[in-house]
C-alpha positions in Angstrom: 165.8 121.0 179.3 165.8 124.1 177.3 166.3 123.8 173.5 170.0 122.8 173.0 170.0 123.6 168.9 172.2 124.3 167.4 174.4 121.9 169.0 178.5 122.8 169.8 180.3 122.2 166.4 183.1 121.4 169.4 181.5 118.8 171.3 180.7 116.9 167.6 183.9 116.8 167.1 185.1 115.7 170.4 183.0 112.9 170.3 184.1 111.9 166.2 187.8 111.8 167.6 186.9 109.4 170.4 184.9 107.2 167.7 187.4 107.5 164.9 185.3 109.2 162.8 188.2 111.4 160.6 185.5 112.3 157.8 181.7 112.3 158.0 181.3 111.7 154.3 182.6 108.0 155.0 181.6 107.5 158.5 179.7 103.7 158.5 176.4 103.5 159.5 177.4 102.5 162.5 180.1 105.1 163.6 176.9 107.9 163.3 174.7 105.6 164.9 177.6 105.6 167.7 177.8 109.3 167.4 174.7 109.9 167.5 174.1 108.1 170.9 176.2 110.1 172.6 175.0 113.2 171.5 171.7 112.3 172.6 173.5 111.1 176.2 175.0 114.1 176.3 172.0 117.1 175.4 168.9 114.8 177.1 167.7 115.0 173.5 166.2 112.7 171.5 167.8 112.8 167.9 165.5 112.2 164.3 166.9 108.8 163.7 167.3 108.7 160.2 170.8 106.7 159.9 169.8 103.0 160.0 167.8 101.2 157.9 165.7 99.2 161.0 162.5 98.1 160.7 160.0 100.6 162.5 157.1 98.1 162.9 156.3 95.4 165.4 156.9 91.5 164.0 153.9 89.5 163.1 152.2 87.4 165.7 152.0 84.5 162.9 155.6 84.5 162.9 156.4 84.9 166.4 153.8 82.2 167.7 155.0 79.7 164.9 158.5 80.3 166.3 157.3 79.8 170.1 155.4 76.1 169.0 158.4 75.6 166.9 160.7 75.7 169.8 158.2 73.9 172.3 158.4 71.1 170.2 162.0 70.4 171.3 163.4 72.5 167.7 166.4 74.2 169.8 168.5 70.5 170.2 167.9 69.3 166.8 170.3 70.1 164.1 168.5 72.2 161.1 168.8 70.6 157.8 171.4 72.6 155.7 169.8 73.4 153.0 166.7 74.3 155.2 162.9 72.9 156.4 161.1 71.4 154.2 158.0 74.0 155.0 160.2 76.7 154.5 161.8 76.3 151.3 158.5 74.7 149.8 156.5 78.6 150.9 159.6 80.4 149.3 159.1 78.7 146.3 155.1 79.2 146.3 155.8 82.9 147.3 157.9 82.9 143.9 155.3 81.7 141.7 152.5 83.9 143.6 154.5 87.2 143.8 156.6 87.3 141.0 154.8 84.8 138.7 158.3 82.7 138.2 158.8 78.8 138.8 161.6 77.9 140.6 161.8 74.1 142.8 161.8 74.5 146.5 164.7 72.6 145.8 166.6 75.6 145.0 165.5 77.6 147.9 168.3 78.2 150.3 167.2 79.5 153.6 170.1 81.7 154.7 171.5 84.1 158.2 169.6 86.8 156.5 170.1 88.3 153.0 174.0 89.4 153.8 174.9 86.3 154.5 173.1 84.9 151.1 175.1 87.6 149.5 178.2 86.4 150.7 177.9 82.9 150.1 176.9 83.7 146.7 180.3 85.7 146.0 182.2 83.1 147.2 180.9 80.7 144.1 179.8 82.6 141.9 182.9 84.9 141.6 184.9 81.6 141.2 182.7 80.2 138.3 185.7 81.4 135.3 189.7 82.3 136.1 189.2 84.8 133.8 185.9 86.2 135.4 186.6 87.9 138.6 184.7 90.8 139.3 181.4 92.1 140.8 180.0 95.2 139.2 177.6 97.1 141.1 174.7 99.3 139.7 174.7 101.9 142.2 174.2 103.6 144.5 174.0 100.4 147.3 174.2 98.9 150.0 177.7 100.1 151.4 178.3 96.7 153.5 177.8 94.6 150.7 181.3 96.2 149.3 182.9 95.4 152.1 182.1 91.6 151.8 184.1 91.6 148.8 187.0 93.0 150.5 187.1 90.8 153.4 186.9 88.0 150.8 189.9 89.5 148.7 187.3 89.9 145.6 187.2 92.8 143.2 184.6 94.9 142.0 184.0 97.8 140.0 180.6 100.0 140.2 179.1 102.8 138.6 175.9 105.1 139.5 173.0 104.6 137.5 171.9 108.2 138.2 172.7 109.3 134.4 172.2 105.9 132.8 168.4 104.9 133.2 166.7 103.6 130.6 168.2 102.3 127.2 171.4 104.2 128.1 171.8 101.2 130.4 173.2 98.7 127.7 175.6 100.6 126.7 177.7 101.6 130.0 177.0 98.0 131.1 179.0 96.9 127.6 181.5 98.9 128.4 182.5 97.2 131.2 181.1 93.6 130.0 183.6 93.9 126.7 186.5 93.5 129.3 185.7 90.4 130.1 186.3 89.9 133.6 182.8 90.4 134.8 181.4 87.7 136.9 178.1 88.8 138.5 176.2 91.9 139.0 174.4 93.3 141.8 171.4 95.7 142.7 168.8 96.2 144.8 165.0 96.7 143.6 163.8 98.8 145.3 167.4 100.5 145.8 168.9 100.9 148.7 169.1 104.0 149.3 167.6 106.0 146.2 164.6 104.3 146.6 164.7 104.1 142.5 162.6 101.3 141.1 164.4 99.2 137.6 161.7 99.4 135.0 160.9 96.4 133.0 162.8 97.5 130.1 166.2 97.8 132.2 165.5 94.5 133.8 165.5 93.3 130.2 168.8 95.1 129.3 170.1 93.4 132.4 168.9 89.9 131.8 169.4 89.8 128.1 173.8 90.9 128.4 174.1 88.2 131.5 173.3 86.0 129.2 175.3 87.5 126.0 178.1 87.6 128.8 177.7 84.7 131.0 177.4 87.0 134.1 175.1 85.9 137.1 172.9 88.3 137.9 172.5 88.8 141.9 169.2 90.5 141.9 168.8 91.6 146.2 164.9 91.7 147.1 165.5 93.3 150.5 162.5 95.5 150.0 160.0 93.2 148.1 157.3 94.6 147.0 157.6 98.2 148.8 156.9 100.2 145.6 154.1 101.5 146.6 152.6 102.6 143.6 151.7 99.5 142.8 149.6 96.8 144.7 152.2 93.6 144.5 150.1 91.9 147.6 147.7 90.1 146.1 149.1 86.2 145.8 148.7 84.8 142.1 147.3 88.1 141.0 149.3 90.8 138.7 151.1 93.0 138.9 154.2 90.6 140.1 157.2 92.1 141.3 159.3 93.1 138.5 162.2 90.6 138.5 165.7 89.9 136.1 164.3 86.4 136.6 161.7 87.6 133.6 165.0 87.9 131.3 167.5 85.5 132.3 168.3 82.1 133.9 171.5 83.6 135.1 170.1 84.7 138.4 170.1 84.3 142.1 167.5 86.0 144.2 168.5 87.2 148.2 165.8 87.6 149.7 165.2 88.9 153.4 162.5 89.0 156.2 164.0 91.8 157.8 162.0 94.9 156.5 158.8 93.2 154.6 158.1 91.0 157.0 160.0 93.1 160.1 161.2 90.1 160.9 165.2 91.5 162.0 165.8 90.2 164.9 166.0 86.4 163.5 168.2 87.2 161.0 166.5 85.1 158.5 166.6 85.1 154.8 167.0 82.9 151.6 168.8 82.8 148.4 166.5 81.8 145.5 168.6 80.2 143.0 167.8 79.6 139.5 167.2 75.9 138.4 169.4 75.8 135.2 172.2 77.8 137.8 171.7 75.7 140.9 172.2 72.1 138.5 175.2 73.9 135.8 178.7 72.9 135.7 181.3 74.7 136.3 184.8 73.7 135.8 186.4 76.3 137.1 184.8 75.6 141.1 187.0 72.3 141.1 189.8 74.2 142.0 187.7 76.0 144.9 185.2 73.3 145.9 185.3 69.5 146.2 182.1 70.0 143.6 181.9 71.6 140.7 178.1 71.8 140.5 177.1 75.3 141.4 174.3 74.7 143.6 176.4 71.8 145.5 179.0 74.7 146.0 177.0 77.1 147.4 174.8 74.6 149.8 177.0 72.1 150.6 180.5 73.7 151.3 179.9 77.6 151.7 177.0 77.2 153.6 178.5 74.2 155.6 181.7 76.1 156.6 180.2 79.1 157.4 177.2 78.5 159.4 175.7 75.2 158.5 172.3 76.4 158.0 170.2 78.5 159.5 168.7 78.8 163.3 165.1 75.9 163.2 162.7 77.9 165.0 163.1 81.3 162.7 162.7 79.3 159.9 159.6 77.7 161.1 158.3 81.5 162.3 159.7 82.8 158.3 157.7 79.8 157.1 154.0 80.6 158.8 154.4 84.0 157.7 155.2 82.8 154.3 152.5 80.7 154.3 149.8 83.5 155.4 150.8 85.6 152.9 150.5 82.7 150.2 147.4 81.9 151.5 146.2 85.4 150.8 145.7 85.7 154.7 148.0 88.2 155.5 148.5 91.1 154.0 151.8 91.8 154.2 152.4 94.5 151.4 149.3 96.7 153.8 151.2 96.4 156.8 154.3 97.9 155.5 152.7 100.7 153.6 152.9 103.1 156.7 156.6 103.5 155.4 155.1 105.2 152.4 153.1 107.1 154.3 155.7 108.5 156.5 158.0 109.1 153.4 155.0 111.4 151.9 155.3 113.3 155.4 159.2 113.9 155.8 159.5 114.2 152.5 157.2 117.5 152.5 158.6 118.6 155.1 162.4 118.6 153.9 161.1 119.9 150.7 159.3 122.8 152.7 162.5 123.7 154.5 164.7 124.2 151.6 166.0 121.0 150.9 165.4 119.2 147.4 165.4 115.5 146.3 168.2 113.6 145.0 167.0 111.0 143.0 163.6 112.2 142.6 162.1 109.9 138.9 162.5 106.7 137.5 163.0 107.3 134.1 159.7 109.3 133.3 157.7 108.4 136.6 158.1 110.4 139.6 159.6 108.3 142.4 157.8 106.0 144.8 157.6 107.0 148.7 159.1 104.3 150.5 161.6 103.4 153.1 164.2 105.9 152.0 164.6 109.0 150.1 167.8 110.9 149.4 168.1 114.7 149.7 170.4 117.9 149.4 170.8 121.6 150.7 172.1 124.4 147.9 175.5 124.9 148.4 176.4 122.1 150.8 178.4 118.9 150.6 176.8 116.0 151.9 179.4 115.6 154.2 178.7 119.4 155.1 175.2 118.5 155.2 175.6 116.0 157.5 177.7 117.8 159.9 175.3 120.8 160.3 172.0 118.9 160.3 173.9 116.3 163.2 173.9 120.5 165.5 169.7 120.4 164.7 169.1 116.6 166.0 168.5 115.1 162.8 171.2 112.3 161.7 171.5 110.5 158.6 174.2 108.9 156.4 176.2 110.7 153.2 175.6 109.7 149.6 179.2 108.9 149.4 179.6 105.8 151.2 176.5 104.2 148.8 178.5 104.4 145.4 176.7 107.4 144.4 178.1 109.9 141.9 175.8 112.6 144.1 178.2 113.9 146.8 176.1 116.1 147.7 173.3 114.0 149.0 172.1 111.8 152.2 170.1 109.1 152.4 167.0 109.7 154.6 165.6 106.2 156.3 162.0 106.7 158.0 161.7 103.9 159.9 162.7 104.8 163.1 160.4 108.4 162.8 156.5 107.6 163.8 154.0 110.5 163.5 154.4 111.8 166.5 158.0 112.9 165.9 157.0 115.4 162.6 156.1 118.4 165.0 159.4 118.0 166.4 161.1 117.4 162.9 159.2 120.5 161.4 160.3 122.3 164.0 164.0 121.6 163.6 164.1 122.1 159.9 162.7 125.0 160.4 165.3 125.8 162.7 167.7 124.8 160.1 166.8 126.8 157.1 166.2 130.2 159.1 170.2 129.5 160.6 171.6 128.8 157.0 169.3 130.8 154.9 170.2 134.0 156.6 
């Protein structure tokens, strides 16, 4: 088939009123993903899939085969335990010591239905700690779905984009929403989803120090351990650790995922790492909510319980082996994952080659790491604009706006999905592009 770009502006639209879709600058991820699918039905073309954040590399053998024995040895009738397998939840709390350099009891390490569902049982208790304390604030930009949790709980939340508040500036517009008082927990992601910024040690600080002047749990997601590339945080036992709010604070949960670092997605298996002091305090305020008022009681034995009383045996015995590996200093799991960098380095050149520029481009004084995603604009567009007009060249992504961000005019680029030998057909696109709108 000859080259269809640009594509009809009609048909795009055609196929945004059958999905719904009344503006792209809020479209979900997985209205473009829908949209997307049937543009590529439509022109025989295969799109550059840069919507979804999916992992782009094959699942580790250790994991798969310890899942495979797992069920062999009869796993699939039995029951798991709630608060999950022994093996597991004693290599999560190794992996804590050995990547991050903090203690924490296996005890305390809850094997959950992947890191949104961590997320959400940890609203649902930690949000109801105080009657007066009500409210998640976000440190944006994020993860959009995470929002959404909140509203299909009937929870508030308030959020702001750290974009112009890096460094010390951070106390201060976190105090100015702390002073209210109605601030239960915070939440980001390190490495951010989707700037791909980084918190430095001295904002991790800021953070950890006013949870504590506050009383404010501190939901720290890990989604992307370890993926800043600029540093080596693969060696078990060995600095440098993952920078963590656990450093700062004892106000802290950790969700943790095996989706991306260990590409582990399909099994939907993750694990909230719960702070000892948090797990064991009291909270009077839960009695009205929960038949305990122990924190980690709530959390394991009621939210868990009612919602999906535990977590599937066999992908927690596969989530354990590759646990173990990487403790063991067998697997390298921090190597494997580096070709995301490496393809960042690639798209990003050639975006920046074709015009566009980077969004959030520095993390305080250090340029940003390449990593899983990137953000970037156009001169003179909207993101929303952006979107639409790069959705005619084959390329798709998702708009700033729907993330929190303050930077409407912005998308967030995921490079998963986009091997090497897609770039000749991405350079030749962009270049497309820019020669259309530069003219």
């Amino acid at each position: 088939m000859s080259n269809p770009f640009p594509l009809s502006q009609e048909v795009i639209y055609k196929f945004r009123e059958e999905l719904g879709i009344k503006t792209l600058a809020h479209a979900s991820i997985r209205q473009i993903v829908y949209l997307v699918n049937k543009l590529q039905e439509k022109y025989g073309v295969q799109f550059i899939r840069t919507e979804m954040g999916v992992p782009g590399l094959p699942a580790p053998s250790i994991g798969v085969d310890a899942e495979i024995e797992a069920l062999k040895s009869g796993v699939a009738s039995i029951y798991p335990p709630i608060e999950g397998i022994p093996a597991l939840k004693q290599e999560l709390s190794r992996f804590a010591k050995l990547f991050l350099n903090i203690e924490i009891s296996p005890d305390v390490c809850i094997p959950t239905v992947g890191a949104m569902q961590a997320s959400m049982l940890l609203f649902l208790v930690a949000n109801r700690r105080d009657a007066l304390k009500d409210t998640t604030l976000f440190i944006d930009p994020g993860f959009p779905v995470q929002k959404r949790q909140l509203g299909v709980l009937g929870m508030k939340y308030e959020s702001f984009d750290i974009y112009n508040y890096r460094g010390d500036k951070l106390r201060d517009k976190l105090e100015s929403y702390l002073k209210k008082g109605n601030i239960s927990t915070f939440l980001y992601s390190n490495p951010n989803n989707p700037a791909w910024i980084c918190f430095t040690e001295n904002e991790l600080k800021i953070i950890g120090e006013l949870a504590n002047k506050y009383d404010v749990v501190v939901l720290e997601d890990l989604a992307y351990f370890g993926m800043d590339f600029r540093e080596d945080f693969g060696r078990p036992g060995e600095p440098p650790y993952q920078p963590t709010v656990a450093n700062y604070t004892k106000n802290y949960a950790l969700i943790f995922s095996s989706s991306k670092v260990f590409s582990y997605a399909g099994q939907r298996t993750g694990a909230m790492l719960i702070s000892d002091d948090l797990f064991h305090k009291q909270f009077p305020n839960l009695s009205g909510w929960f038949v305990s008022d122990v924190f980690g009681r709530a959390v394991l034995q009621e939210a868990m319980y009612t919602a999906s009383a535990g977590t599937a045996h066999s992908s927690q015995a596969g989530f354990a082996a590759m646990l173990k590996a990487a403790n063991d200093g067998t697997y390298d799991f921090i190597g494997n994952v580096r070709e995301y960098g490496k393809r960042a380095t690639t798209m990003k050149r050639l975006f920046l080659a074709n015009g566009f520029k980077i969004v959030y481009d520095h993390d305080e004084e250090k340029e940003l790491a390449d990593g899983f995603y990137f953000t970037i604009c156009y001169p003179g567009m909207t993101g929303e604009e952006l979107l639409g007009e790069l959705l005619r060249f084959g390329i798709s992504a998702i708009t700033l706006d729907t993330t929190g961000s303050s930077r409407t005019e912005g998308l967030r680029i995921c490079v998963s999905q986009t091997s090497s030998d897609r770039f000749a057909d991405m350079e030749d696109r962009l270049k497309l592009f820019q020669a259309v709108h530069d003219k």
